[in-house]
C-alpha positions in Angstrom: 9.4 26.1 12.2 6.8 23.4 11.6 6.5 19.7 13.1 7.3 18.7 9.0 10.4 21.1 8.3 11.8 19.3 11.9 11.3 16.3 10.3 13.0 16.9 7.1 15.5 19.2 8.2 16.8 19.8 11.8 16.8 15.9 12.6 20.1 14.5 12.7 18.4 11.7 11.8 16.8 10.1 8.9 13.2 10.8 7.9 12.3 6.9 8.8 14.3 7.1 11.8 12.8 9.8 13.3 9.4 8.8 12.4 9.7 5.5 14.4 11.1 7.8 17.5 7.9 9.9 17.0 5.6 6.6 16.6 7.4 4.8 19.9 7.5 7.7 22.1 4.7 7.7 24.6 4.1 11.4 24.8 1.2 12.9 26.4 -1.4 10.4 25.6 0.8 7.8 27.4 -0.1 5.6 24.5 0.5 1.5 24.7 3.0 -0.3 22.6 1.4 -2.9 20.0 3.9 -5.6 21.7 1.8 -4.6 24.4 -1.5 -5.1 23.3 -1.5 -8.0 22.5 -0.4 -9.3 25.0 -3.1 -7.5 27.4 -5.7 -9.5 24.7 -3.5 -12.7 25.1 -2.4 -12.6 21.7 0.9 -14.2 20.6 3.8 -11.8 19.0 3.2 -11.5 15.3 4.8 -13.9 12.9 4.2 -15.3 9.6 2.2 -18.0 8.2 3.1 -18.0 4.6 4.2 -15.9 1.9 1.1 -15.9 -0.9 1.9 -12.6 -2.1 5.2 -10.9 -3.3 4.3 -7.2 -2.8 7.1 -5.7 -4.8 7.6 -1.4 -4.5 9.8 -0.7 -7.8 10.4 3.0 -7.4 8.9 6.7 -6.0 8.6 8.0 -9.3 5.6 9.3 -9.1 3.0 11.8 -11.6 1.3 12.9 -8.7 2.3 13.9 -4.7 -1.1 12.7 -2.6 -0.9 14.2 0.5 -1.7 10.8 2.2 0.6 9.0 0.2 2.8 6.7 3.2 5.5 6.4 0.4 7.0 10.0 -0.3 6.5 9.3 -3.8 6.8 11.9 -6.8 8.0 13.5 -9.4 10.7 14.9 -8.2 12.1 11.3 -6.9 14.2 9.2 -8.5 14.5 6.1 -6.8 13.9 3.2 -9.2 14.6 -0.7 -9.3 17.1 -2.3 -11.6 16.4 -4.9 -14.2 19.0 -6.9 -11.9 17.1 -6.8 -8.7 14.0 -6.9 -11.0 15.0 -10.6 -12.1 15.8 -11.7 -8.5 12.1 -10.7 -7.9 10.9 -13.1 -10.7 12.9 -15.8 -9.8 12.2 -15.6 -6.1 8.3 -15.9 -7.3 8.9 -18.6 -9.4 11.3 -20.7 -7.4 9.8 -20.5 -4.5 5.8 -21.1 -6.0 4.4 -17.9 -4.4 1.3 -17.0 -6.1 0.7 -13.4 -6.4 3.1 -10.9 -7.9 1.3 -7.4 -6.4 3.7 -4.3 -8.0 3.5 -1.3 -6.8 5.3 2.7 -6.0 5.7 5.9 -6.8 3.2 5.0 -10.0 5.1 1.4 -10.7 4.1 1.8 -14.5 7.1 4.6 -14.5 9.5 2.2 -13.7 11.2 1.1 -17.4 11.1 -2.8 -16.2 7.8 -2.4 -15.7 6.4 -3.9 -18.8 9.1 -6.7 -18.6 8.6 -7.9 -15.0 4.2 -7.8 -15.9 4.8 -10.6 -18.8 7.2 -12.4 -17.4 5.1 -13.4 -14.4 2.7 -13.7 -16.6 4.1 -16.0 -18.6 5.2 -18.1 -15.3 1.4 -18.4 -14.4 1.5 -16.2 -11.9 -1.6 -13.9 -10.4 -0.2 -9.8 -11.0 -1.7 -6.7 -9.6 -1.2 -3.4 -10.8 -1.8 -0.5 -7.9 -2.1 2.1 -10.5 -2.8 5.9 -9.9 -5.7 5.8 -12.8 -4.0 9.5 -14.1 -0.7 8.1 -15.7 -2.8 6.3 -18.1 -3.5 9.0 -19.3 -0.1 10.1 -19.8 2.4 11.5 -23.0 4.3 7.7 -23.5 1.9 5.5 -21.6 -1.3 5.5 -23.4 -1.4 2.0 -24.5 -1.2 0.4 -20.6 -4.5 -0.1 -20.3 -4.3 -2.1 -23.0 -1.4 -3.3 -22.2 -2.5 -4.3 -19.2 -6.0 -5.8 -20.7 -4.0 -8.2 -22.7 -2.0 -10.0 -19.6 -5.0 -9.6 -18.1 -3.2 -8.1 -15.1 -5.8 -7.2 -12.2 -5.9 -3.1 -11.5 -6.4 -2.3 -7.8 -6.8 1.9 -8.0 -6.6 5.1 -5.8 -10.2 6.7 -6.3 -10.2 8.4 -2.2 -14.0 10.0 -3.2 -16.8 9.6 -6.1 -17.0 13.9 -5.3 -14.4 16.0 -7.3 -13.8 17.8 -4.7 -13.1 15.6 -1.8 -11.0 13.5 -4.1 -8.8 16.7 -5.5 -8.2 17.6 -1.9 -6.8 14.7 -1.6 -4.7 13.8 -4.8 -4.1 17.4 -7.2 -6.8 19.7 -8.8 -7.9 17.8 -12.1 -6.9 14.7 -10.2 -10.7 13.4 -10.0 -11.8 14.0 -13.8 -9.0 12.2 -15.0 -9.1 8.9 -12.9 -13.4 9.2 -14.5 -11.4 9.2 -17.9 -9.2 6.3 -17.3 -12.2 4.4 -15.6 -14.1 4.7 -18.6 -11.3 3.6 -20.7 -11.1 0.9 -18.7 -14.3 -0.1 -18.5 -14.6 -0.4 -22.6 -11.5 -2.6 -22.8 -13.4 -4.9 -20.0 -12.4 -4.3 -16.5 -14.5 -3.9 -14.0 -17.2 -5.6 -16.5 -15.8 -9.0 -17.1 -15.0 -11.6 -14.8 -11.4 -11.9 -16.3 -10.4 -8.3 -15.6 -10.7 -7.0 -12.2 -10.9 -3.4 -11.4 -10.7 -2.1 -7.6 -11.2 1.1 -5.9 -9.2 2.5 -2.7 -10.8 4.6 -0.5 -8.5 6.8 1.9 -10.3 8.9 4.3 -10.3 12.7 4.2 -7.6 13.5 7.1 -7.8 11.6 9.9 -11.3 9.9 10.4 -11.2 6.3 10.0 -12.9 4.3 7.6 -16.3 3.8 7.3 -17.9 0.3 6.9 -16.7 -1.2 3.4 -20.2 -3.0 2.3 -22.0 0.3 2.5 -19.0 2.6 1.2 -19.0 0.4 -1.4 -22.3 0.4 -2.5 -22.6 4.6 -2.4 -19.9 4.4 -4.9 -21.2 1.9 -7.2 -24.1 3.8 -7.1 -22.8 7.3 -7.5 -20.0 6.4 -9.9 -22.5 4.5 -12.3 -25.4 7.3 -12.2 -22.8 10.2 -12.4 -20.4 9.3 -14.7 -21.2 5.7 -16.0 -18.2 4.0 -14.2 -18.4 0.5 -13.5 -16.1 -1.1 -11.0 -15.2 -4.9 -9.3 -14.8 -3.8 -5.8 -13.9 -1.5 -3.3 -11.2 -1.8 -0.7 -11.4 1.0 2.4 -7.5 1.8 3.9 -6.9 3.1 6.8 -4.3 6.0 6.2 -1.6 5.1 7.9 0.4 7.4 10.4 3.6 7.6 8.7 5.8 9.8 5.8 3.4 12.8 4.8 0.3 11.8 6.9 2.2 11.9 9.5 4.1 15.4 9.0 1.0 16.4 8.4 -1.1 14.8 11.9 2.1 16.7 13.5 1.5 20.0 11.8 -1.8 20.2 12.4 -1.9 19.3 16.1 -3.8 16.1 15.5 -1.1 12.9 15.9 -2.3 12.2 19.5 -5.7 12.5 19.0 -5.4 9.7 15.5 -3.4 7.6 17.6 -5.7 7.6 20.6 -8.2 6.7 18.0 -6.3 3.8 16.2 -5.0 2.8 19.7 -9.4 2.7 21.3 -10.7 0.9 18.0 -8.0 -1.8 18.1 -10.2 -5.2 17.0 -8.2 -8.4 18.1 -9.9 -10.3 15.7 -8.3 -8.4 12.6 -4.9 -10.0 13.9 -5.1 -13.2 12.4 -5.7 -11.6 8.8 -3.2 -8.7 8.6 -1.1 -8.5 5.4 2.2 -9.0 7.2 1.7 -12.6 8.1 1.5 -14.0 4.4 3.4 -11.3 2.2 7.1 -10.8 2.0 7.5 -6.9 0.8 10.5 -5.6 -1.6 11.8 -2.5 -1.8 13.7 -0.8 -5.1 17.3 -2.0 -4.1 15.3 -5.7 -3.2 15.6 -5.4 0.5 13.1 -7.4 2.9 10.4 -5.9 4.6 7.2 -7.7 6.3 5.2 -5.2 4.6 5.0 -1.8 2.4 4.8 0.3 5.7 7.9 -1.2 7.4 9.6 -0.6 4.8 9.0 3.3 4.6 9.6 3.2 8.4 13.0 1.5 7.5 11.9 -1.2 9.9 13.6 -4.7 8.1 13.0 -7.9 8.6 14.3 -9.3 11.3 16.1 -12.8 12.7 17.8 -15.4 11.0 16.6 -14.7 7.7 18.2 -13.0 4.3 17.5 -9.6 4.1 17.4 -8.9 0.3 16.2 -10.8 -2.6 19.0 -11.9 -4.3 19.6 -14.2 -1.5 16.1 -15.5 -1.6 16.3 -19.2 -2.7 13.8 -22.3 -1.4 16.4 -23.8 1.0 15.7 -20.2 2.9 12.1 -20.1 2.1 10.2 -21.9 5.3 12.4 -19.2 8.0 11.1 -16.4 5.9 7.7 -18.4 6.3 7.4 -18.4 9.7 9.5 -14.8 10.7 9.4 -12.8 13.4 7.3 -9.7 12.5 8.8 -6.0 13.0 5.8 -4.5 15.1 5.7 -0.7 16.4 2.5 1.7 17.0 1.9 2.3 13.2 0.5 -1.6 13.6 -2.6 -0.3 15.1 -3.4 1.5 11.5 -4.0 -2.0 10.4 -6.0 -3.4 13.4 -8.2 -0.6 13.9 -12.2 -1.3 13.5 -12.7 -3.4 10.7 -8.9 -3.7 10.3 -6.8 -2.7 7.4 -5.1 -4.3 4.2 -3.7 -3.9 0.8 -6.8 -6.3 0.1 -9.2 -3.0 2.7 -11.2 -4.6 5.5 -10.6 -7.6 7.6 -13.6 -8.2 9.2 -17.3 -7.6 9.2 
């Protein structure tokens, strides 16, 4: 039986759960907890400074499975947030003047509140970000987002792991790569990626577990190789560490390979990436609006923690400055986000 069927199946205990055991066990590379780094670079525990960004996950459903994907997501899932908790969401954003509405999944287009919860923080003034597959716009029922999208001029932050078909198919399905080209180059003739108005970013994910290579020069091999190949014009790029956690980390276990990536994020840890990491100014929601510090806690099931509420519908601006200034959730996945240049939803940290 294989390290992922004992994940999913002989554990008395929940996927999340057991990942966290696996993560905070020391095993054979006797590996240091994050707590613990820190403090061996004199660091202070982790806590916020602000909330600037609601990152909001509205569901799994998913038109792909990625075989890095941290969230599980899929086709075959079903998990989906409510117009209620939806509205909590918008009035959360808008009572409490946070700035940035970034929505994500599963492919967050799926969810059917989609639409609604994108022009209604829209209409409040607010900043949105779509983190959009590239393939479901190309899908039976959804073939007017990108305009959609053009029109609320909502910014599109995409999953393109490799400008090679093959590396990127490997990655995300067969057909995967000449798809996302497609919906590029849709998008590219309604604007983005070509005006200043509409932004258009790429994700890179490494292929298994190497770690990212330096942004500014990834960056500039695929504006180069996307423009000369295929004509694609793009914003930016962001580079992401992938993250040892859901099927990247079945897979590090199947493989033989978890100790050595840890090893690897543990070595490259960069104190300087701590000030900038995500957790400190986002507050993270998950489908049923529970409160997470960031996406990855909340796959690990990892909430937030202290005298704060735990789901949005009890979010108000009375409750606002201890949410501020929390207590971050930490464990050994931390060091995804730390490593060498560091790691964000917004890719590199440092220089």
């Amino acid at each position: 039986m294989t390290a992922s069927t004992l994940l999913r199946v002989a554990s008395p205990l929940s996927v999340p759960a057991r990942q966290v055991e696996i993560l905070e066990s020391r095993g054979p590379g006797n590996l240091p907890t994050f707590q613990a780094t820190l403090a061996a670079h004199q660091l202070p525990p982790l806590r916020g400074s602000g909330i600037d960004v609601l990152q909001v996950n509205v569901g799994k459903v998913c038109n792909q499975t990625c075989h890095h994907c941290h969230v599980d997501a899929g086709p075959d899932r079903r998990e989906a947030m409510s117009r209620e908790t939806v509205d909590h969401c918008l009035r959360v954003l808008i009572e409490c003047d946070i700035a940035t509405l970034d929505i994500t999944g599963g492919a967050p287009e799926m969810n059917p509140q989609f639409r609604h919860m994108v022009t209604e923080a829209r209409r409040a003034g607010r900043r949105v970000i779509d983190r959009c597959n590239l393939t479901i716009l190309l899908a039976p029922r959804y073939e007017d987002l990108p305009e959609f999208l053009a029109d609320n001029q909502v910014e599109i932050i995409a999953s393109l792991p490799c400008y090679l078909e093959e590396n990127c198919d490997r990655q995300r399905g067969d057909g995967v790569f000449r798809k996302s080209i497609d919906a590029l180059r849709r998008l590219n003739a309604l604007g983005y990626g070509v005006r200043d108005d509409l932004s258009l970013s790429l994700v890179y994910n490494p292929q298994g577990s190497a770690l990212p290579p330096d942004e500014r020069a990834l960056e500039a091999a695929y504006r180069r190789e996307l423009m000369e190949r295929y004509g694609v014009a793009f914003t930016r790029l962001f580079a992401i560490t992938n993250m040892p956690i859901a099927r990247f980390l079945d897979d590090l276990l199947q493989h033989g390979r978890y100790e050595t990536y840890m090893q690897a994020l543990v070595n490259a840890f960069q104190p300087a990436t701590v000030d900038g990491v995500m957790c400190r100014t986002m507050l993270s929601v998950d489908w049923l609006g529970q409160l997470f510090d960031c996406d990855f806690n909340q796959m690990l099931d990892l909430p937030v923690r202290g005298n704060v509420p735990t789901n949005i519908r009890d979010v108000h601006p009375g409750s606002l400055a201890r949410l501020m200034t929390r207590r971050i959730a930490t464990g050994r996945h931390c060091f995804g986000c730390t490593a060498g240049a560091g790691s964000s939803c917004q890719g590199s940290l440092v220089s």
